[in-house]
Each structure stands twice: as C-alpha cells, then as structure tokens.
N, C-alpha and C positions, 0 to 999 in steps of 0.2 A: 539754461538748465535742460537737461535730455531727457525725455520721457521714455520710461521703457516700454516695451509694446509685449502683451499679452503674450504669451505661449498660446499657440496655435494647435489645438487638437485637432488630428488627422480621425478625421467621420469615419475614413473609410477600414480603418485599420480595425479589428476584432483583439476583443481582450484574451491573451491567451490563456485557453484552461489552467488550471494549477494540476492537472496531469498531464502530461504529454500521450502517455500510452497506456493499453487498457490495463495493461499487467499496472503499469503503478497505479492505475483508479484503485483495482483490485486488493491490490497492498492497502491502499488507505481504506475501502470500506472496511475490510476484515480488520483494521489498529480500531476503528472508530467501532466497530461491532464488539470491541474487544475479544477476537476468535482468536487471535495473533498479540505478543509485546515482544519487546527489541528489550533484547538481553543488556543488562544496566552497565556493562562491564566493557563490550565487548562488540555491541549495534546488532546483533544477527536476530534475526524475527524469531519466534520460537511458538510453536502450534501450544494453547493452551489449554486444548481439550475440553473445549465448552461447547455439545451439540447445540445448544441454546443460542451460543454467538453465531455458530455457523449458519445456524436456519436464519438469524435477525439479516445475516448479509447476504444471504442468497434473496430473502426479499427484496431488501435495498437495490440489490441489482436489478431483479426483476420487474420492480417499480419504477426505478430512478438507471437506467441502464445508462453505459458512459457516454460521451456525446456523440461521439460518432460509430457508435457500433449494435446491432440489436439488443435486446434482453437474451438471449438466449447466447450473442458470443459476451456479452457480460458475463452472465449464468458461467460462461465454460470458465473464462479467466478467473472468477472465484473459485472454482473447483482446481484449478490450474497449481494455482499459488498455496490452496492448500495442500496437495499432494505434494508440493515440492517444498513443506516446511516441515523441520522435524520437531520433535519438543525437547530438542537439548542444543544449546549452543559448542558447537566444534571446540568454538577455543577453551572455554569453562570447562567438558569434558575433556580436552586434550593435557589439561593443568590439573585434573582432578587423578592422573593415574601418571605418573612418569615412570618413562620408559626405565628399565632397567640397564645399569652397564654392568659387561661381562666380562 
C-alpha cells in the first residue's frame, strides 16, 4: 500500500496580494467605501456622489496605504480613480437615447 506524502509548502514564497496595482487597491477601497458601484447591467463603476464615502476612503488610504506604495501615492491613486469615473454608465446612456436615422 503507498503512502502519500504531504504537499510540501514552499516558506519561501509570499502570499500574493489580492491587488496587484495600486490603481486596483484604489478601485476596491472606493466599492468597499461605497464612493463607487459597477453598473448592474453592464460592469462600468459609476461615481455615486457621496462626499461622505470619499473622505471614508481617503482615510483608508491614508491609514491602511497599499503595500508597497506610501499614503500619499495611495492618497493620489484614490483621487486618480475618482476623477476618472463618471456617474453614468456609457452603455446605459448610450441605449437610453438612440441615434436617429435619416
């Protein structure tokens, strides 16, 4: 009868974050601050206009900043992401008005 032999955990290997980059840390504080939600339809983030959410995830960052980057390029990458998210999803708007034919 053959005994199986243990899986062999490597020490040396590090767990890898569940962000890669600080832009997606960014993305996830702001879902998690609820500043930001992905349109139900369609996935696009969509700014929700809550100054309240925005100051809870500039703390986050400023506290808790991503692993390998200061508070302050945290600080930016929150700022980053939200200047570059609107409050309406493209495709939702782009099905809400159809084009006319001539």
């Amino acid at each position: 009868m053959a005994t199986a032999k243990p899986k062999r955990r490597d020490s040396k290997r590090k767990p890898e974050p569940a962000c890669r980059s600080v832009e997606g840390w960014a993305v996830t504080v702001l879902l998690d601050a609820h500043a930001i939600v992905a349109c139900e339809s369609h996935g696009f983030i969509r700014d929700r206009a809550d100054p309240d959410a925005w100051q809870r995830a500039r703390m986050v960052a400023a506290e808790t900043p991503f692993a390998s980057a200061s508070a302050q390029t945290s600080l930016q990458a929150i700022e980053d992401v939200m200047c570059s998210v609107g409050d309406t999803c493209p495709e939702c708007e782009a099905g809400a008005f159809p084009k006319r034919s001539r």
